[in-house]
C-alpha positions in Angstrom: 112.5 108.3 89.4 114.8 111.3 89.5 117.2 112.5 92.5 114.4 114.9 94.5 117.5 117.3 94.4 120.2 117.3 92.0 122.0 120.8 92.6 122.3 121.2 96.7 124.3 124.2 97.8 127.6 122.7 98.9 127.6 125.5 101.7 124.2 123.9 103.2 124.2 123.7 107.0 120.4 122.7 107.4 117.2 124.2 108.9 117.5 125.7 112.1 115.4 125.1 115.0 112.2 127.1 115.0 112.3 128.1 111.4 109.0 127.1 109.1 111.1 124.2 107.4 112.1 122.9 110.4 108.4 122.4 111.7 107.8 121.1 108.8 110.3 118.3 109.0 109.0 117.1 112.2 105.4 117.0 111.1 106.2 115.2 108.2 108.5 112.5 109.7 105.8 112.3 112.7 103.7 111.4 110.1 106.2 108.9 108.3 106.7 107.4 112.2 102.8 106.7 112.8 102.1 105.3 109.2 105.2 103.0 109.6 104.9 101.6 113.3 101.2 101.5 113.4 100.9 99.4 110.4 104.0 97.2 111.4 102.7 96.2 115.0 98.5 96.8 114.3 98.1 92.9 114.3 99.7 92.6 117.9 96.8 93.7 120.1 94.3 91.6 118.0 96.8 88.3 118.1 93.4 86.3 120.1 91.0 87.7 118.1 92.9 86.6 114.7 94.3 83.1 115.9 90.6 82.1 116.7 89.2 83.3 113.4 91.8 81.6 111.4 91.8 78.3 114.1 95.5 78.9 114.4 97.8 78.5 117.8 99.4 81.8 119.3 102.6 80.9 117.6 101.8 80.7 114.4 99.6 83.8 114.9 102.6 85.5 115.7 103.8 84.9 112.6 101.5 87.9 110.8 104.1 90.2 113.4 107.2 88.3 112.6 106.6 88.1 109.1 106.4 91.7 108.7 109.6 92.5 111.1 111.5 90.1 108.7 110.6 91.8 105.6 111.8 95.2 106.9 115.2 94.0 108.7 115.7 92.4 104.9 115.1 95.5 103.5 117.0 98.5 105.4 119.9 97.3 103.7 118.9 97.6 100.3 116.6 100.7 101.0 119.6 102.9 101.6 121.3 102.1 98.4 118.2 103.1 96.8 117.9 106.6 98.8 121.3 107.1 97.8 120.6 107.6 94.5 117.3 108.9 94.3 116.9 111.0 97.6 115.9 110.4 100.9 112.0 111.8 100.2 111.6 109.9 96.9 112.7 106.8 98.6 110.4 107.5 102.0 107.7 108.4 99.5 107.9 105.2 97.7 107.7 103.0 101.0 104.8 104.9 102.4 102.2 104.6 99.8 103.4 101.0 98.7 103.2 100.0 102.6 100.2 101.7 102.6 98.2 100.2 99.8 99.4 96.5 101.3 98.5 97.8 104.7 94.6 98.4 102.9 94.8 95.0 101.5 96.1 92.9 104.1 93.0 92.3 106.5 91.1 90.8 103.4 93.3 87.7 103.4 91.1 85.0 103.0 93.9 82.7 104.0 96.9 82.7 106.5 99.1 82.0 104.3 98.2 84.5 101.9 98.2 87.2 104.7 101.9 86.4 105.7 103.0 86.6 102.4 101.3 90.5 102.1 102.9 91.1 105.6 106.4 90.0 104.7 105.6 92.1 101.3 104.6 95.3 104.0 107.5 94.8 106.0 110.1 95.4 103.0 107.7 98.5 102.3 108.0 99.9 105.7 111.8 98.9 105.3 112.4 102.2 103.6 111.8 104.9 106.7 113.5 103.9 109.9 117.0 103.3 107.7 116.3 106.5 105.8 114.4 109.1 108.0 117.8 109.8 110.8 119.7 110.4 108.1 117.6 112.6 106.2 117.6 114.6 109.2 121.4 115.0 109.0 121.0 116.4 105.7 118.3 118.8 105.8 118.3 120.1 110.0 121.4 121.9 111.5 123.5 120.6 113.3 122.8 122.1 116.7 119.1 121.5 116.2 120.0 117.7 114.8 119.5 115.5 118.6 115.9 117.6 119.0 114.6 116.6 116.0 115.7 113.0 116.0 114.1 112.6 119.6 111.2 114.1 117.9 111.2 111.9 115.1 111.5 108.3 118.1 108.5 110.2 119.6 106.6 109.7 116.4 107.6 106.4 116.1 106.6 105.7 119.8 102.8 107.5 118.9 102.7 105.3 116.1 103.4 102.1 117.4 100.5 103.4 120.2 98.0 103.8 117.8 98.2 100.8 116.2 97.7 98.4 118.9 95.0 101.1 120.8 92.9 101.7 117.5 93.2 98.0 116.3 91.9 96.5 119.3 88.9 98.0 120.6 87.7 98.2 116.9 88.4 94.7 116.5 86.5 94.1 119.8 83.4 95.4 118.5 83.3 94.3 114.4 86.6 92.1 114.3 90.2 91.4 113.8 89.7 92.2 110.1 87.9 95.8 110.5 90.2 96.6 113.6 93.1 96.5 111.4 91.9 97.9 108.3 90.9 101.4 110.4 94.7 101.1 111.7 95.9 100.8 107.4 93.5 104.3 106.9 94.9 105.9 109.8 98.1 105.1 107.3 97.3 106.6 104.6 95.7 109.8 106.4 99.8 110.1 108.1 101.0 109.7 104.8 99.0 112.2 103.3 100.4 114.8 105.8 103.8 113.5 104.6 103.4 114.1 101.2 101.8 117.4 101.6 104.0 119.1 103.9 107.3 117.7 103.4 109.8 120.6 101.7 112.1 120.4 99.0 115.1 118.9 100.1 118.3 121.1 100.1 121.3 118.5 101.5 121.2 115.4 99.3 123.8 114.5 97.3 123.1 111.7 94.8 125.5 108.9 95.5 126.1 105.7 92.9 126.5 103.1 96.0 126.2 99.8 95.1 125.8 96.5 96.6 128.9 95.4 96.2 130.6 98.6 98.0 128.0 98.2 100.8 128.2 94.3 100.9 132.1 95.4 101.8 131.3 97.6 104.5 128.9 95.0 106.1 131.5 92.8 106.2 134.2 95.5 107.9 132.0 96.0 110.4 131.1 92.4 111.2 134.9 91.6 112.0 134.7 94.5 114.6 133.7 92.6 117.8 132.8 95.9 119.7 130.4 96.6 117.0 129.0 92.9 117.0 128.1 93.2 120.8 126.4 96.1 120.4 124.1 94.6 117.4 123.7 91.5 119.8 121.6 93.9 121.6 119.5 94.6 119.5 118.7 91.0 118.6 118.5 89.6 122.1 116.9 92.3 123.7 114.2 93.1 121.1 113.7 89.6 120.8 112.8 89.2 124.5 110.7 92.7 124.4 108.3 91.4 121.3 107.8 87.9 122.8 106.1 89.7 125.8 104.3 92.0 124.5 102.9 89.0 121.9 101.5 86.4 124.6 100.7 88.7 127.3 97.0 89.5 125.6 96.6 85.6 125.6 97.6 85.4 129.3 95.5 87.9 130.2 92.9 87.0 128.1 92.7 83.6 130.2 92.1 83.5 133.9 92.4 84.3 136.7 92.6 87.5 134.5 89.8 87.4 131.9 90.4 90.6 130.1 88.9 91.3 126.9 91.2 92.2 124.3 90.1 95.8 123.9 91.0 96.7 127.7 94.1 94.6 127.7 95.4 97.0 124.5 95.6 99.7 127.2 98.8 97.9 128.7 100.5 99.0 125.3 100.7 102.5 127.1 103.4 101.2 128.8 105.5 102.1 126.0 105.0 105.9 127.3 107.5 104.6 130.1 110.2 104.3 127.6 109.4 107.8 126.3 111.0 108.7 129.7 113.4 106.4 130.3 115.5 106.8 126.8 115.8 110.2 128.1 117.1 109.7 131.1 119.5 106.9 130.1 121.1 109.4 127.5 121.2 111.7 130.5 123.2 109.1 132.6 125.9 108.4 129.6 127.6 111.7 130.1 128.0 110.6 133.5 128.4 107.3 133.7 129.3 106.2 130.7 127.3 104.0 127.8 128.4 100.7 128.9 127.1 101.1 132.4 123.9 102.2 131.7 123.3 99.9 129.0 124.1 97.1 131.7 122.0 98.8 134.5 118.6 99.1 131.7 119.5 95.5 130.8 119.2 94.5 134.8 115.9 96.7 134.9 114.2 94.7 132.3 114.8 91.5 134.0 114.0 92.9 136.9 110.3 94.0 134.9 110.2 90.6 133.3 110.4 88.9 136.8 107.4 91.0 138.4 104.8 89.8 135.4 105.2 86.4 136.7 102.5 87.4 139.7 99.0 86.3 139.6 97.8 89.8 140.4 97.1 92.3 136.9 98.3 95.9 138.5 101.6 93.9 139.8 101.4 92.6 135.9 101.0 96.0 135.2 103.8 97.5 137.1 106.6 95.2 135.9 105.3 95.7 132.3 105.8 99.3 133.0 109.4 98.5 134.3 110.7 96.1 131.7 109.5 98.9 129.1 111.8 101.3 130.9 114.7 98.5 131.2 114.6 98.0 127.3 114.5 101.2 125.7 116.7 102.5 128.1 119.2 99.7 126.6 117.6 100.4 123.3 118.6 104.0 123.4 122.5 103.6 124.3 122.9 100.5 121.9 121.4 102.1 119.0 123.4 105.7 119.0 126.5 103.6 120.0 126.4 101.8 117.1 126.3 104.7 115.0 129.5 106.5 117.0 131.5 103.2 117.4 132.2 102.9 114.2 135.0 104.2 112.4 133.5 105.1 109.4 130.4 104.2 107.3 128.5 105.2 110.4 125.0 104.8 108.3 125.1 101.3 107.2 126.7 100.5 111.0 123.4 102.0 112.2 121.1 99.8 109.3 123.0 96.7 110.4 121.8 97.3 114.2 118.1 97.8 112.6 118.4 94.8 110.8 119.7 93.0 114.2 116.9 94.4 116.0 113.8 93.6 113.5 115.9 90.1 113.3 115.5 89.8 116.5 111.6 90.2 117.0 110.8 88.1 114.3 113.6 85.0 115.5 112.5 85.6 119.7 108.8 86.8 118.8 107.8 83.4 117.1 109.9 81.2 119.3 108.8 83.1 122.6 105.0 81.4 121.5 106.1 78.1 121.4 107.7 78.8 125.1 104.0 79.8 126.0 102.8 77.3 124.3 104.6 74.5 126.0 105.4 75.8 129.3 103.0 78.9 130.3 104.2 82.1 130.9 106.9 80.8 133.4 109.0 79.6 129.8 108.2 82.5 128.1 109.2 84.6 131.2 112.6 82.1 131.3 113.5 82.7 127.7 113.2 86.2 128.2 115.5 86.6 130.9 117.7 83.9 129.2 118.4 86.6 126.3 118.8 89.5 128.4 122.0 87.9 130.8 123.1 86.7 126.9 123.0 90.4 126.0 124.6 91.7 129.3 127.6 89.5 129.2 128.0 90.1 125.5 128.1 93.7 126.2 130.5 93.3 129.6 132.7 90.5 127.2 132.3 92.3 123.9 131.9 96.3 124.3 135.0 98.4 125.0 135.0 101.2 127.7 133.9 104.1 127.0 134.7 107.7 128.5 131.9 109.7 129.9 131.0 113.1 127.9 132.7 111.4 124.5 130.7 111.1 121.4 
């Protein structure tokens, strides 16, 4: 496979905002955000429906999520040396159709086993876009247009994720787990249709012979900085704690006094929308405040959000759902672009290694979060959660350095 471009125009400055390219960048990493998050988190409004068929407890069940989330904090890594050398579209190309065609296959598993293997297999496919598609950005948008079409890109992500779980479930409600998550893999391949099709040539890329020895070496410089360790931590603990809720809750609810079908409890997945806002606003409070502060107060609201779901009544459920989506991507938001700025240099593989963490993370918390459920109801699952979360706080109050409001 050949460099997508191997003569850019060393005066390049990238697309501005409002030109043709430009909208065509954002439909075509909208497109890369659904395939990718609606294929890697399909399986999580349907986890009742599939542990039932297959005569398997929620924990293991959980496993066709973490199994998936493995595979791609395994792969970001290795799917930026490869997009160093043959360009960021080849290499997003490449991951959509191959995540694509496993996606297709996947819900045909005839055994558990077999379906975690195809997941773990999907996972390293999907690998390939959320290390890739920020920095293709950098390359191909100006830089004054650059913080737009990143927060339009998260938005795609955030749709995708959506559709996943709200087109798996009510499908699977009506004609199965199977069918439920096969419509989600066709939605799939229709986003990556519109990626292939209205993607432009790229202009920025510069072919680079990284290897993994030169990256292995930067992995390493960064883990010795403890102010970038904290701020991976957060990732791990917090995503952890986020995915183990968001597992289990359909079997709570599912079980009374609730009694939900699974199709109408798929509608509490709109509850991502509240993080839409609040990433905004928390990147509105840094320039204030400050990045660790906020990333303390978020970390404070999803405990506080965690707490709430402990009631016996489903709209209090439903409000501190809403508020411990709010708490964790408002952390999610500072973390992740701090990681990126904190470090010195080699700010791309700093920002794969707080991917990694965070994909760690929700396969580690989300499996072990069902044997909390398991063995103590939602009352252990609730205590683990808010267990991680103080971990992450006094890591970042311990780890993070201080940080001047307005700074990059």
């Amino acid at each position: 496979m050949r460099p997508t471009s191997t003569s850019p125009d060393a005066s390049w400055r990238g697309h501005d905002r409002g030109s043709r390219e430009y909208r065509r960048i954002l439909v075509a990493l909208l497109g890369a955000g659904v395939a990718t998050f609606a294929q890697l988190y399909s399986p999580q409004g349907v986890l009742p429906l599939l542990a039932g068929d297959l005569d398997i407890d929620p924990a293991r069940a959980s496993l066709s999520i973490s199994a998936a989330t493995t595979g791609l904090a395994l792969s970001v890594l290795p799917w930026s040396v490869l997009a160093d050398r043959v360009g960021r579209v080849s290499a997003m190309r490449l991951a959509l159709v191959s995540a694509t065609v496993l996606g297709l296959v996947m819900p045909w598993c005839p055994w558990f086993e077999a379906l975690v293997v195809v997941r773990v297999l999907e996972g390293v496919a999907l690998g390939g876009i959320p290390g890739i598609a920020v920095t293709y950005l950098s390359e191909e948008v100006s830089a004054r247009s650059a913080a737009v079409a990143a927060g339009t890109y998260v938005s795609g992500t955030t749709v995708g994720g959506l559709l996943g779980r709200l087109v798996a479930a009510p499908v699977a409600d009506v004609a199965g787990w199977r069918v439920g998550t096969f419509a989600v893999a066709v939605l799939a391949a229709v986003a990556t249709a519109v990626f292939f099709a209205v993607t432009p040539p790229p202009k920025g890329f510069r072919p680079r012979r990284s290897s993994v020895g030169t990256t292995l070496q930067v992995v390493r410089r960064h883990l010795r900085d403890r102010h970038l360790v904290a701020l991976y931590a957060q990732g791990l603990l917090l995503m952890g704690g986020f995915v183990a809720v968001y597992n289990y809750l359909t079997f709570r609810l599912e079980a009374p006094p609730f009694l939900v079908p699974v199709g109408a409890a798929s509608l509490l997945f709109l509850a991502y929308l509240a993080g839409t806002l609040s990433s905004r606003v928390a990147a509105g409070l840094v320039a204030r405040l400050g990045r660790r502060a906020i990333l303390l107060a978020s970390t404070g609201v999803m405990v506080a959000g965690t707490l709430v779901t402990l009631a016996d009544s489903l709209v209090v459920v439903v409000v501190g759902l809403v508020v411990l989506t709010a708490g964790f991507f408002g952390s999610h938001s500072v973390a992740s672009g701090w990681s990126g700025t904190a470090a010195p240099g080699d700010r791309s593989q700093s920002t794969s290694l707080y991917t990694l963490c965070y994909y760690g993370g929700s396969s580690i918390f989300g499996y072990l979060g069902g044997l909390a459920w398991s063995a103590l109801g939602w009352g252990g699952l609730v205590t683990m959660v808010v267990g991680l979360c103080c971990a992450a706080a006094l890591w970042t109050a311990l780890g993070t350095r201080e940080d001047v409001p307005r700074s990059g």
